[in-house]
LOSEMAR-296677 format. One record per atom (N, C-alpha, C): residue number from 1; atom name; x, y, z. Coordinates in nm, 4 decimals. Each point is the difference from the previous one (the first is absolute). Layout:
R drenke vogu       xx       yy       zz
R    NUM   CA        X        Y        Z
...
//
This chain:
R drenke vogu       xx       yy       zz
R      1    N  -4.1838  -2.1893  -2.3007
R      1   CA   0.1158   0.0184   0.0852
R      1    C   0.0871  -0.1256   0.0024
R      2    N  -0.0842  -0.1511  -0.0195
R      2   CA   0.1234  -0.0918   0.0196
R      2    C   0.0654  -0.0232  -0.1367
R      3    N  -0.0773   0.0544  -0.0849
R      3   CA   0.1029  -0.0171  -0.1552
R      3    C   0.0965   0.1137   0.0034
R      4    N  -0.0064   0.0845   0.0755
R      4   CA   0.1354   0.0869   0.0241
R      4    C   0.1201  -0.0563   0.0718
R      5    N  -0.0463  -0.0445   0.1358
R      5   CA   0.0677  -0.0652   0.0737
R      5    C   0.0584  -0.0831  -0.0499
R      6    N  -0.0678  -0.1267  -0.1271
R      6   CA   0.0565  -0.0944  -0.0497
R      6    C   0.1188   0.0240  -0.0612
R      7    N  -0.0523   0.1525  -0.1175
R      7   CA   0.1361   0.0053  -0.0900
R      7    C   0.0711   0.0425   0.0502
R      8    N   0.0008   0.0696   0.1234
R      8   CA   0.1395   0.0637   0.0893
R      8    C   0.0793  -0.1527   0.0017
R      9    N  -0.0764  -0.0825   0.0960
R      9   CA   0.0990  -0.0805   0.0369
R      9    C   0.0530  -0.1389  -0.1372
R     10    N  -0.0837   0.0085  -0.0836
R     10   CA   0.0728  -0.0508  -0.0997
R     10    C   0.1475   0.0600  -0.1022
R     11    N  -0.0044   0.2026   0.0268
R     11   CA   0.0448   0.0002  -0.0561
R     11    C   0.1340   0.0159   0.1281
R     12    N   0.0246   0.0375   0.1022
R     12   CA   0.0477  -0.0308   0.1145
R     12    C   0.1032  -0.1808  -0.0052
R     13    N  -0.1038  -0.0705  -0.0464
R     13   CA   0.0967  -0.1434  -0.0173
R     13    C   0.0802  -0.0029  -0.1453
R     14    N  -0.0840   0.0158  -0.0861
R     14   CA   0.1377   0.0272  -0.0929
R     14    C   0.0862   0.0713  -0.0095
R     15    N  -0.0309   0.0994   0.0504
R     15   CA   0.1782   0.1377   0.0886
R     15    C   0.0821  -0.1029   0.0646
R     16    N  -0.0383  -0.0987   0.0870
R     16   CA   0.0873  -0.0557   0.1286
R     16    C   0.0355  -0.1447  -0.0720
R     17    N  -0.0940  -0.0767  -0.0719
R     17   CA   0.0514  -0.1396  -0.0987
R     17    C   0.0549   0.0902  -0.1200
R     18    N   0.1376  -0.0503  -0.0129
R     18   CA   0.0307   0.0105  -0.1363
R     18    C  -0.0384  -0.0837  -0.0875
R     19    N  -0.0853   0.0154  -0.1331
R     19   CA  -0.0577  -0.0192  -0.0592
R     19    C   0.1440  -0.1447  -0.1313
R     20    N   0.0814   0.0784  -0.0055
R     20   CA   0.1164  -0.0867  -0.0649
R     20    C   0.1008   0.0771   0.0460
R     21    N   0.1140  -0.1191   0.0918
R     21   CA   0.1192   0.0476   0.0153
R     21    C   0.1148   0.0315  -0.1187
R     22    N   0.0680   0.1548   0.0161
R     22   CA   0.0692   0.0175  -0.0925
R     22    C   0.1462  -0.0559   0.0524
R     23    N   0.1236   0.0145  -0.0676
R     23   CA   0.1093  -0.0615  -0.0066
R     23    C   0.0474   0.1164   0.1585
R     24    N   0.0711  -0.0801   0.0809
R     24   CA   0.0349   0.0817   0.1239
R     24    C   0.0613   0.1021  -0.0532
R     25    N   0.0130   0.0946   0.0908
R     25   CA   0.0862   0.1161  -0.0075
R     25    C   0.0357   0.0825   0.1409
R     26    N   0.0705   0.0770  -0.0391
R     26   CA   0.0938   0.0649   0.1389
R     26    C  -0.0518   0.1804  -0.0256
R     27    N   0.0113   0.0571   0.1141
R     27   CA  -0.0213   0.1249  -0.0301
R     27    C   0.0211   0.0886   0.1385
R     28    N   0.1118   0.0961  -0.0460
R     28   CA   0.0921   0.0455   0.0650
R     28    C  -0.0686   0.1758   0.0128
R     29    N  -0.0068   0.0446   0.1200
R     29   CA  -0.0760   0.1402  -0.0142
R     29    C   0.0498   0.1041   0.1335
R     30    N   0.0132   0.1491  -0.0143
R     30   CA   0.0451   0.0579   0.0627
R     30    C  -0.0905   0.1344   0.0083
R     31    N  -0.0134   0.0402   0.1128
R     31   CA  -0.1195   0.1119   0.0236
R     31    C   0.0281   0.1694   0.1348
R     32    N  -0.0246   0.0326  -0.0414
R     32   CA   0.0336   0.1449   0.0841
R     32    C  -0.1095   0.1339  -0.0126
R     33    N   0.0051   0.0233   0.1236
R     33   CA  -0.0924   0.0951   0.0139
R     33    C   0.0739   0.1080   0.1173
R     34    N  -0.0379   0.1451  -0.0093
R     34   CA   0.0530   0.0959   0.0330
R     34    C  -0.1191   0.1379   0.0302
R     35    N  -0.0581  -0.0344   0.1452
R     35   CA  -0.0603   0.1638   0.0218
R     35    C   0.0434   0.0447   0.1230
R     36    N  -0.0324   0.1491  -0.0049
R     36   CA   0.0737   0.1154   0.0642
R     36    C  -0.1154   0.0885   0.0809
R     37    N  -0.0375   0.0563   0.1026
R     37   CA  -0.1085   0.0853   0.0272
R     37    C   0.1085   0.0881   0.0964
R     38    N   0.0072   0.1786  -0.0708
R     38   CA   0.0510   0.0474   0.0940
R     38    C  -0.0836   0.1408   0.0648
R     39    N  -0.0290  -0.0146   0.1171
R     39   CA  -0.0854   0.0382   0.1237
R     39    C   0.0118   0.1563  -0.0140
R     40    N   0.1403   0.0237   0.0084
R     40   CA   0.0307   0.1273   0.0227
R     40    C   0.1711  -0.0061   0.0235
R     41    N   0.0307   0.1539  -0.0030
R     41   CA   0.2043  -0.0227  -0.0093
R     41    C   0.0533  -0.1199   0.0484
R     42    N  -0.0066  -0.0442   0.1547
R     42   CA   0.0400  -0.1297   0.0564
R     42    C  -0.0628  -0.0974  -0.0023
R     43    N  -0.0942  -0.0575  -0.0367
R     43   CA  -0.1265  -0.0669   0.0338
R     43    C  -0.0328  -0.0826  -0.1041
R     44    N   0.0279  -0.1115  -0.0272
R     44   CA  -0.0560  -0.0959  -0.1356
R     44    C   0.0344  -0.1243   0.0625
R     45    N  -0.0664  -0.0597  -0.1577
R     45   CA   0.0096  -0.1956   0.0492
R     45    C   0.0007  -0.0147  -0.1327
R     46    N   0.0928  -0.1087  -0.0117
R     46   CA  -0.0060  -0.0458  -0.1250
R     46    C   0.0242  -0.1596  -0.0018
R     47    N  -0.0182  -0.0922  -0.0904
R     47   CA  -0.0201  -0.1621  -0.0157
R     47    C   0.0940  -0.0455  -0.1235
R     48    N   0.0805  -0.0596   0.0066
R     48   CA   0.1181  -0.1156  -0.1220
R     48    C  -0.0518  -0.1028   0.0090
R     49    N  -0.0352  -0.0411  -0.1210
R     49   CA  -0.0616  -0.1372   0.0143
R     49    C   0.0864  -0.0591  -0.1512
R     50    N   0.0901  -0.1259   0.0491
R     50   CA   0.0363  -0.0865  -0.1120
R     50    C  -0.0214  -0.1158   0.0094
R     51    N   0.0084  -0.0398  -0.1049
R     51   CA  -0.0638  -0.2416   0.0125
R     51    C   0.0806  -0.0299  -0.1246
R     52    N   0.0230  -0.1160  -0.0062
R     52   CA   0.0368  -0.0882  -0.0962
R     52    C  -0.0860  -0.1299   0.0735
R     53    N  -0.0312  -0.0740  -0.1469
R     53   CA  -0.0930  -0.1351  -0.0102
R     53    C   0.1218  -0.1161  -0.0858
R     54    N  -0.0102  -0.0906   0.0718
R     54   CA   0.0202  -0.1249  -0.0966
R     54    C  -0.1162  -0.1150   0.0002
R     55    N  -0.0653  -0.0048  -0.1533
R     55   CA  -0.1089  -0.0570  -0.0049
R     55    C  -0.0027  -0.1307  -0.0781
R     56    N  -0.0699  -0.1457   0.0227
R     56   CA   0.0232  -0.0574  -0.1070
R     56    C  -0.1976  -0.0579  -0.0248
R     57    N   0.0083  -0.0122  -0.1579
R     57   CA  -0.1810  -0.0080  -0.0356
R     57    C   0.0163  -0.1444  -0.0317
R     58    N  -0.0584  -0.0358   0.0851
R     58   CA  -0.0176  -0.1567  -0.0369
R     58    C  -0.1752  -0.0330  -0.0884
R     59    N  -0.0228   0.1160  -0.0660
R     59   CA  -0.1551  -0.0458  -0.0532
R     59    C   0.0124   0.1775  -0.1017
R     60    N  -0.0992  -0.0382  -0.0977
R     60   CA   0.0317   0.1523  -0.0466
R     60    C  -0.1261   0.1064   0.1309
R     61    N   0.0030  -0.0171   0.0716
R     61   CA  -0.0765   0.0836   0.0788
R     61    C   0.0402   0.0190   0.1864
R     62    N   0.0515  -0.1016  -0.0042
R     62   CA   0.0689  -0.0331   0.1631
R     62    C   0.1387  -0.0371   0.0038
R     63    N   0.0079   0.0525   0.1522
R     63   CA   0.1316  -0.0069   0.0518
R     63    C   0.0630  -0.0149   0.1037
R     64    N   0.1303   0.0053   0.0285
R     64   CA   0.0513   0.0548   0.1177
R     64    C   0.1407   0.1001   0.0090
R     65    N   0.0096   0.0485   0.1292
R     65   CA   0.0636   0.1211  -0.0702
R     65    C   0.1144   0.0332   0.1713
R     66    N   0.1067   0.0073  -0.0002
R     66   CA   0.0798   0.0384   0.1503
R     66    C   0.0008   0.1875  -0.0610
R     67    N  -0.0174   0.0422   0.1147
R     67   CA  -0.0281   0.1761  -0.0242
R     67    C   0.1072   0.0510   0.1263
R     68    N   0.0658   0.1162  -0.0330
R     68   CA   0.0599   0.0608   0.1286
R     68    C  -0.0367   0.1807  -0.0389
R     69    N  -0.0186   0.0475   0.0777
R     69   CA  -0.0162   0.1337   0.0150
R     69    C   0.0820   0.0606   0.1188
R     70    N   0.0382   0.1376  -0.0560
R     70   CA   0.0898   0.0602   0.1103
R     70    C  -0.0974   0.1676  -0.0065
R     71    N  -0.0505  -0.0046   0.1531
R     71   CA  -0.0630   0.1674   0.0357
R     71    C   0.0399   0.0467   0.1210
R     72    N   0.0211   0.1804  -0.0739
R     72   CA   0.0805   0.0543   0.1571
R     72    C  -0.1553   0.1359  -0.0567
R     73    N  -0.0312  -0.0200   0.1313
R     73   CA  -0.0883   0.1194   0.0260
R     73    C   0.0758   0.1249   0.1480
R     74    N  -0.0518   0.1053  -0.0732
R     74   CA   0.1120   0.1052   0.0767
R     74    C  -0.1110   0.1453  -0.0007
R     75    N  -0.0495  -0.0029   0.1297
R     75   CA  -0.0523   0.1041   0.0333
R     75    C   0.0501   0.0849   0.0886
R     76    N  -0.0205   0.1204  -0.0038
R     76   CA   0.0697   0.1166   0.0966
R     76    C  -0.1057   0.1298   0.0185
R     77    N  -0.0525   0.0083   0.0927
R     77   CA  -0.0953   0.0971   0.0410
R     77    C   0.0407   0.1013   0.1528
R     78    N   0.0559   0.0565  -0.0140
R     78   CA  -0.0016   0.0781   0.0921
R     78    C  -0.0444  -0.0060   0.1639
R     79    N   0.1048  -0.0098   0.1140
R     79   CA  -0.0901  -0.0397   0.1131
R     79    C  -0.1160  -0.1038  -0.0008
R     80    N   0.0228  -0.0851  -0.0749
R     80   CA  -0.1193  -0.0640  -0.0405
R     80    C   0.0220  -0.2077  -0.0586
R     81    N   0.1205   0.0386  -0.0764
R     81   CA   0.0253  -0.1363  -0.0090
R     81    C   0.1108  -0.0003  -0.1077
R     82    N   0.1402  -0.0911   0.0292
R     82   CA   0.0667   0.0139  -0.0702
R     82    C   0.0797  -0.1691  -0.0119
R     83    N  -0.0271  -0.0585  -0.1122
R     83   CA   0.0039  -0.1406  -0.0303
R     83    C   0.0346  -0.0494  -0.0981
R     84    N   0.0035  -0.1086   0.0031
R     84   CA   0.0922  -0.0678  -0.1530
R     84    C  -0.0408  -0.1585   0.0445
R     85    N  -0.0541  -0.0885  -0.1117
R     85   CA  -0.0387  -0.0923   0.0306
R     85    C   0.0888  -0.1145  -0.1234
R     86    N   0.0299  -0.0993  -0.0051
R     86   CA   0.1008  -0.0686  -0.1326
R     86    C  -0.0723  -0.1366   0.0420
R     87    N  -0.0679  -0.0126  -0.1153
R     87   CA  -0.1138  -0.1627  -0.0285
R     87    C   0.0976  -0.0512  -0.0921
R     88    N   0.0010  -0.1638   0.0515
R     88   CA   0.0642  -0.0447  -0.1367
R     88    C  -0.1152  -0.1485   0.0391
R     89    N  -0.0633   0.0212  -0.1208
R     89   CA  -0.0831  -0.1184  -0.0061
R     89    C   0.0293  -0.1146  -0.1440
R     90    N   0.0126  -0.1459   0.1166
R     90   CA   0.0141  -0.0799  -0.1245
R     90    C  -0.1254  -0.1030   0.0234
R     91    N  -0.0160  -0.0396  -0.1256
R     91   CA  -0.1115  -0.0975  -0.0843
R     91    C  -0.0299  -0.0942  -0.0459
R     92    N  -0.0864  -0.0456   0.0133
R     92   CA  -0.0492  -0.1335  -0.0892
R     92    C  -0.1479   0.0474  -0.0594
R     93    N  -0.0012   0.0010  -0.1621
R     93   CA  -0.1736   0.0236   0.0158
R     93    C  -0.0207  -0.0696  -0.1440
R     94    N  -0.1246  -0.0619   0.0220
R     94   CA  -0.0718  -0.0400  -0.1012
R     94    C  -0.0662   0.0454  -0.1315
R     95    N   0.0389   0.0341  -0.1149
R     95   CA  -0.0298   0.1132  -0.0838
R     95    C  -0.0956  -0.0828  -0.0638
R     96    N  -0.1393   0.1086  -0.0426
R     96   CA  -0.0921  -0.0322  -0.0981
R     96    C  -0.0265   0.1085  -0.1032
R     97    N   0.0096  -0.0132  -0.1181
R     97   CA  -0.0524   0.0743  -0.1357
R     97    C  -0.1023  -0.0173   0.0204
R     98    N  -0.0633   0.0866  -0.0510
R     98   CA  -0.1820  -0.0538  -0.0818
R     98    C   0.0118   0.0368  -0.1376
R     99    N   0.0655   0.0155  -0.0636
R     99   CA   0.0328  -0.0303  -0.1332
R     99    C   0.1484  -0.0741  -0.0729
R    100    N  -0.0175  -0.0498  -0.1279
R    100   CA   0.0996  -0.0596  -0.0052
R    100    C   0.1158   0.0749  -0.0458
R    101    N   0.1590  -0.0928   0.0123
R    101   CA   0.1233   0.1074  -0.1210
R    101    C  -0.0433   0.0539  -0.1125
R    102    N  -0.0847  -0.0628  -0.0840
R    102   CA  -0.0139   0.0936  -0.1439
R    102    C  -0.1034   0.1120   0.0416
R    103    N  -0.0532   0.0467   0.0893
R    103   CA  -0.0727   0.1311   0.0492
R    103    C   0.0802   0.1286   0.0220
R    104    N   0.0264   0.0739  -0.0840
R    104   CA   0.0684   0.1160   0.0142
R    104    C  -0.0089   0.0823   0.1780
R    105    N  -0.1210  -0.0202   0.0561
R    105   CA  -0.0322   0.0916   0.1122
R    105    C  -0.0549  -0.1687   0.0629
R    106    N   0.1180   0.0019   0.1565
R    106   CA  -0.0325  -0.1376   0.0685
R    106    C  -0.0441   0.0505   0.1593
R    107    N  -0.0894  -0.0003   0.0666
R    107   CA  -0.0270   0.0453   0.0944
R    107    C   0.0072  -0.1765   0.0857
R    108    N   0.0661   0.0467   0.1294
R    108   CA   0.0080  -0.1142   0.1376
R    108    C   0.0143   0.0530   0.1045
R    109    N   0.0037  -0.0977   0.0590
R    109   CA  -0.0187   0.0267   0.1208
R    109    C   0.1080  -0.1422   0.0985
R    110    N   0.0062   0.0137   0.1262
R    110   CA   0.1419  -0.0582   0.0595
R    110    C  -0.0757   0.0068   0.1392
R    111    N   0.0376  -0.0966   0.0570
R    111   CA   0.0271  -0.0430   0.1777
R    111    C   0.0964  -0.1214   0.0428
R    112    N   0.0603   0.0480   0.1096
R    112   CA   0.0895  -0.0314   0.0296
R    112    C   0.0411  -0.0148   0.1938
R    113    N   0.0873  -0.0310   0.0187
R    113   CA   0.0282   0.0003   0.1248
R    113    C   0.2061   0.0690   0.0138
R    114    N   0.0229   0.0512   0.0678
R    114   CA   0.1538   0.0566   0.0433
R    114    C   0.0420   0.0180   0.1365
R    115    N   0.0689   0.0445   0.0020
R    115   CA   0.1049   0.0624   0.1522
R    115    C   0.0041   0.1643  -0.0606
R    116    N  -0.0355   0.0490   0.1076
R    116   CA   0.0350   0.1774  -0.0234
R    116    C   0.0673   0.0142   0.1010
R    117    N   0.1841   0.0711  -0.0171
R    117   CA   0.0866   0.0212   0.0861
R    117    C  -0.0433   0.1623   0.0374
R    118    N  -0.0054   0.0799   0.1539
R    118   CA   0.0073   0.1145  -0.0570
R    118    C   0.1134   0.0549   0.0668
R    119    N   0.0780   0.1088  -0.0170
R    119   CA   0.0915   0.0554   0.1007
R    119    C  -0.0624   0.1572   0.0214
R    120    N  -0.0688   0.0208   0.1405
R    120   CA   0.0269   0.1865  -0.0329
R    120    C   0.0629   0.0343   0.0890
R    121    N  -0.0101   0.1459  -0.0206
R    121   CA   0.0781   0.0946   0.0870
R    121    C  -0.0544   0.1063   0.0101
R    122    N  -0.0010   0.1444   0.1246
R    122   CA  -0.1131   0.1331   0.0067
R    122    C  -0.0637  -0.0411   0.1109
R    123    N  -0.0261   0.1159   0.0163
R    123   CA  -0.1041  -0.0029   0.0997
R    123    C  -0.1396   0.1065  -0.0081
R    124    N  -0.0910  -0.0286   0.0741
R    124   CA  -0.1026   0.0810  -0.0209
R    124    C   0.0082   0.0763   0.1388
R    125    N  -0.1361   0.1138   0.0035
R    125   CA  -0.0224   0.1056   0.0961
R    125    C   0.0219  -0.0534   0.1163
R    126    N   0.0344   0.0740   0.0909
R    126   CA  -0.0069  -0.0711   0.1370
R    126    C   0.1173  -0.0628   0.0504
R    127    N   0.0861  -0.0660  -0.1032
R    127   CA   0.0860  -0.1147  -0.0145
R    127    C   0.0135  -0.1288   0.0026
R    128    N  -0.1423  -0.0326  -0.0650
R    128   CA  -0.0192  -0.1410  -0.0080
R    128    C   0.0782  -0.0679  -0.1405
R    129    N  -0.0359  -0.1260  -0.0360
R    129   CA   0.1596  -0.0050  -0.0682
R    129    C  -0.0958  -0.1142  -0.0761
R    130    N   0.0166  -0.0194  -0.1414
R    130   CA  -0.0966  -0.1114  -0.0461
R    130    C   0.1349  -0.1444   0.0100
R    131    N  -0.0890  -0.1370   0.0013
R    131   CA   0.0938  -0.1171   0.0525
R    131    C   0.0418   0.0303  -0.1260
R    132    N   0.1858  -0.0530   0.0446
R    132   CA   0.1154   0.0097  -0.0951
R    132    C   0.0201  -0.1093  -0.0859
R    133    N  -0.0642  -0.1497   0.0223
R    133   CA   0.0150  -0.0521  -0.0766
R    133    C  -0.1322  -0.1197   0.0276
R    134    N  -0.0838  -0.0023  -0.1433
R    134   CA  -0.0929  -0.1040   0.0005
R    134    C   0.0355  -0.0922  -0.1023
R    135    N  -0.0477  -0.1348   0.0215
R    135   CA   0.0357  -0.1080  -0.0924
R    135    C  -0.1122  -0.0820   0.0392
R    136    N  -0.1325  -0.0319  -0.0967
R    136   CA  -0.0894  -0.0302  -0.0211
R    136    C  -0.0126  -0.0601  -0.1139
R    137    N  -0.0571  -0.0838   0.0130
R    137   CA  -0.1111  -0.0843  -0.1344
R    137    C  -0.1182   0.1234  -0.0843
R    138    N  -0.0160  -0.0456  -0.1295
R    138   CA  -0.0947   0.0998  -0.0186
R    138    C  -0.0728  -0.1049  -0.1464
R    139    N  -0.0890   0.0731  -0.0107
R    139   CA  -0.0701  -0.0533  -0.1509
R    139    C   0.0703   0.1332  -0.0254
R    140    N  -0.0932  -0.0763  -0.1844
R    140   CA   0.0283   0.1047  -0.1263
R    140    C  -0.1172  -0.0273  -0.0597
R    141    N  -0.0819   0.0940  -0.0623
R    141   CA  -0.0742   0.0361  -0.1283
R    141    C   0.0113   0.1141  -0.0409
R    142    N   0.0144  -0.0648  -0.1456
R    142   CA   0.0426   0.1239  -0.1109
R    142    C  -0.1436  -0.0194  -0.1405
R    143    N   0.0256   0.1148  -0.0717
R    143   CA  -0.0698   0.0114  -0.1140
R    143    C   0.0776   0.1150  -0.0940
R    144    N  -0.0195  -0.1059  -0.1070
R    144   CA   0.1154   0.1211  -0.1053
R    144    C  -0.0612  -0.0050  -0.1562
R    145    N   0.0467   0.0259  -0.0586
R    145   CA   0.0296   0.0413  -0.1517
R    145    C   0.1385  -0.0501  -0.0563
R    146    N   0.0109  -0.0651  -0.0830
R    146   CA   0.0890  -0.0170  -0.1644
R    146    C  -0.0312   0.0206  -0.1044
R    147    N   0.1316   0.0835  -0.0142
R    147   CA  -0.0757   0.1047  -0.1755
R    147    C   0.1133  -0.0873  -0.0573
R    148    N  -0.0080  -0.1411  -0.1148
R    148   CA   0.1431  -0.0172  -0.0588
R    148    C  -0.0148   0.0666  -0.1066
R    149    N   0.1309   0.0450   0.0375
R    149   CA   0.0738   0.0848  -0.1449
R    149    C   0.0561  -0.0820  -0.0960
R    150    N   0.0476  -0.1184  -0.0003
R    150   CA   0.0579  -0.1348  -0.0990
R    150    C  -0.0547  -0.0724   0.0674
R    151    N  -0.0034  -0.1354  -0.0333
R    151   CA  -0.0216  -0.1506   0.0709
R    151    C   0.0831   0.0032   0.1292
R    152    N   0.1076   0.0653  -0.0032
R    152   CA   0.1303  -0.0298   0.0977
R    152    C   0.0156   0.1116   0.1107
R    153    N  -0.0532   0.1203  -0.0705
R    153   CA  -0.0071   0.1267   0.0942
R    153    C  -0.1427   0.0358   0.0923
R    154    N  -0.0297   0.0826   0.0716
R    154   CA  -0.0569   0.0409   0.0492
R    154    C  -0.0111   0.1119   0.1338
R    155    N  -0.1358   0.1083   0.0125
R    155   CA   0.0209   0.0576   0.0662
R    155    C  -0.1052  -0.0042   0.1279
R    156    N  -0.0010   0.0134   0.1053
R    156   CA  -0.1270  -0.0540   0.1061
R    156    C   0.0376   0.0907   0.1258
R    157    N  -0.0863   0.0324   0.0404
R    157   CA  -0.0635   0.0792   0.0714
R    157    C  -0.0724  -0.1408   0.1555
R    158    N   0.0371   0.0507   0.0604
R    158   CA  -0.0917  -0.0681   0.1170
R    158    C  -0.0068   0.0706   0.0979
R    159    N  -0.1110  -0.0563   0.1507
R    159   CA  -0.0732   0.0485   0.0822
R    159    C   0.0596  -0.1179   0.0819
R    160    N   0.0811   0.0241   0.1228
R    160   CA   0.0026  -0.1056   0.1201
R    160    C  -0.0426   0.0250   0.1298
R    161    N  -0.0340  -0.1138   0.0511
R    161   CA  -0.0108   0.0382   0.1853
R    161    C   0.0090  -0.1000   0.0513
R    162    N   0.0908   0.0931   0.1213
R    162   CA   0.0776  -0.1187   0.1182
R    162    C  -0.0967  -0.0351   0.0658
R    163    N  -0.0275  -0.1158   0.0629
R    163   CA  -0.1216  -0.0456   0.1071
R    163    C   0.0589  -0.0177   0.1168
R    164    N   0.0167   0.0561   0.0893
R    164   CA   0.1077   0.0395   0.1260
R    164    C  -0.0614  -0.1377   0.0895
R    165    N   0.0537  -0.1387   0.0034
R    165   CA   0.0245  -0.1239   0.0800
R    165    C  -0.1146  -0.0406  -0.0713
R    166    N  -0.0377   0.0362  -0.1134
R    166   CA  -0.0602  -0.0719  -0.0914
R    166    C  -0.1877   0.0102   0.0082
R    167    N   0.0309   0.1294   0.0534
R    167   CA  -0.1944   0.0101   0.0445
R    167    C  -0.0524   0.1182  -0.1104
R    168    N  -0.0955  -0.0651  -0.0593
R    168   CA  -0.0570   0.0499  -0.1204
R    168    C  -0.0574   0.1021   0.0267
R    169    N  -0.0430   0.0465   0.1473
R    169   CA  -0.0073   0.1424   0.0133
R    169    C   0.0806   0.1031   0.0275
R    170    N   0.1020  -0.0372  -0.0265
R    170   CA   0.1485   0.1075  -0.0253
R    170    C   0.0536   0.0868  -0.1073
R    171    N  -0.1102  -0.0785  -0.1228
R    171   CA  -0.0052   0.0485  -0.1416
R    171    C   0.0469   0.1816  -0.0176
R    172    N  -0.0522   0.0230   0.0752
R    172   CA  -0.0018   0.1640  -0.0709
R    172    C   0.1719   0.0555   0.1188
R    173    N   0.0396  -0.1096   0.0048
R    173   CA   0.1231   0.1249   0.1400
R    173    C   0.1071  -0.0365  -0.1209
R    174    N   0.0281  -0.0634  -0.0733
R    174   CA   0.1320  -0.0482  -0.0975
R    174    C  -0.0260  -0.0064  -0.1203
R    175    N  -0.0404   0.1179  -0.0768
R    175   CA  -0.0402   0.0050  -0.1277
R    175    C   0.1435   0.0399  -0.1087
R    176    N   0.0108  -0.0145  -0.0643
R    176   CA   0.1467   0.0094  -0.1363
R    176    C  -0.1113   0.0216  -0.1371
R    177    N   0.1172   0.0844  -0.0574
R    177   CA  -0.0645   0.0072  -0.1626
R    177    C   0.1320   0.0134  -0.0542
R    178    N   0.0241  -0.1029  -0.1005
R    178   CA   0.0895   0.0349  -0.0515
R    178    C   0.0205  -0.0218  -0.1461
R    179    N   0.0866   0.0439  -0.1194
R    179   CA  -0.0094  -0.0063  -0.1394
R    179    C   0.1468  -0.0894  -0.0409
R    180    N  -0.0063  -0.0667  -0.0760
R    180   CA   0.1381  -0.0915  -0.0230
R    180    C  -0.0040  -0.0379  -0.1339
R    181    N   0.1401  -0.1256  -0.0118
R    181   CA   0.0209  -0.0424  -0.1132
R    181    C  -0.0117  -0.1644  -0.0091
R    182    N  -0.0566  -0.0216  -0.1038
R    182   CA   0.0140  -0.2065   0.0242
R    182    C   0.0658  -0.0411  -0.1240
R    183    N   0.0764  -0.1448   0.0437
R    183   CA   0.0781  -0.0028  -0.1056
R    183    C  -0.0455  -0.1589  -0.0045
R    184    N  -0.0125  -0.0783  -0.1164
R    184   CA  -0.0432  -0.1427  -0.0041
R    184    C   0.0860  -0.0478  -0.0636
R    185    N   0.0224  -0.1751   0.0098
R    185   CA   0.0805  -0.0553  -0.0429
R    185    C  -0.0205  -0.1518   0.0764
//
């Protein structure tokens, strides 16, 4: 069991030390996601989720990266709850590869810290009314995928969540999936 443990965490430090820094680079990326659930004739919810990243790699494996995302979630249920919520979260997060640029398939992972603005509006049963506007601190961890298509292109897929005033047991209330484009340079 501790020669398992060992190679985890050996191979764990060479993911996080870059092994040889490559020549810096910049990398510019944009992401969107789009689902719909409808209940019945009046009755659905659906989620817009867009981001753009500006990233720069100071190592061929690490980084840092300013992120903004814009989400309007919009549910409507009948006597029941009718709402609209508009997140605009901005970023700072720390990006790690565990493989290098010449790896066709780059899997990482990201944490970070932001401000999440929210504005809603609706009300639920009864006539209670959710608060109209929160502005909070939050973490970020993400985990994604890069498929490059050239040295310069690429396509990635990621998994985020908001940490609502930054408490790691908030994980599962602010989840995102979204599919995008990266552009390097």
């Amino acid at each position: 069991m501790r020669i398992v443990l060992f190679a985890l965490a050996v191979w764990m430090l060479q993911a996080v030390i870059p092994y040889r820094a490559a020549a810096e680079s910049f990398e510019v990326s944009t992401g969107f996601s789009f689902n719909k659930s409808n209940y019945s004739d009046n009755n659905y919810s659906w989620t817009r989720r867009w981001g753009a990243t500006f990233g720069f790699h100071f190592s061929e494996r690490s980084g840092i990266e300013f992120s903004a995302q814009d989400v309007v979630d919009r549910t409507s249920i009948s006597g029941y709850e009718d709402t609209t919520f508009h997140d605009r979260i901005y970023s700072i997060n720390w990006f790690q590869s565990l493989a290098g640029r010449n790896a066709p398939l780059q899997p990482y992972f990201k944490i970070g810290v932001g401000q999440l603005n929210r504005n809603a509006s609706g009300n639920y049963a009864f006539g209670a009314t959710p608060p109209l506007e929160v502005d909070s601190v939050t973490g970020v961890l993400a985990g994604g995928l890069r498929v490059y298509l050239t040295r310069t292109l690429g396509l990635k897929g990621e998994v985020t969540s908001y940490l609502t005033g930054g408490r790691l047991s908030t994980w599962k209330d602010n989840i995102g999936i979204t599919t995008g484009l990266s552009v390097y340079f």
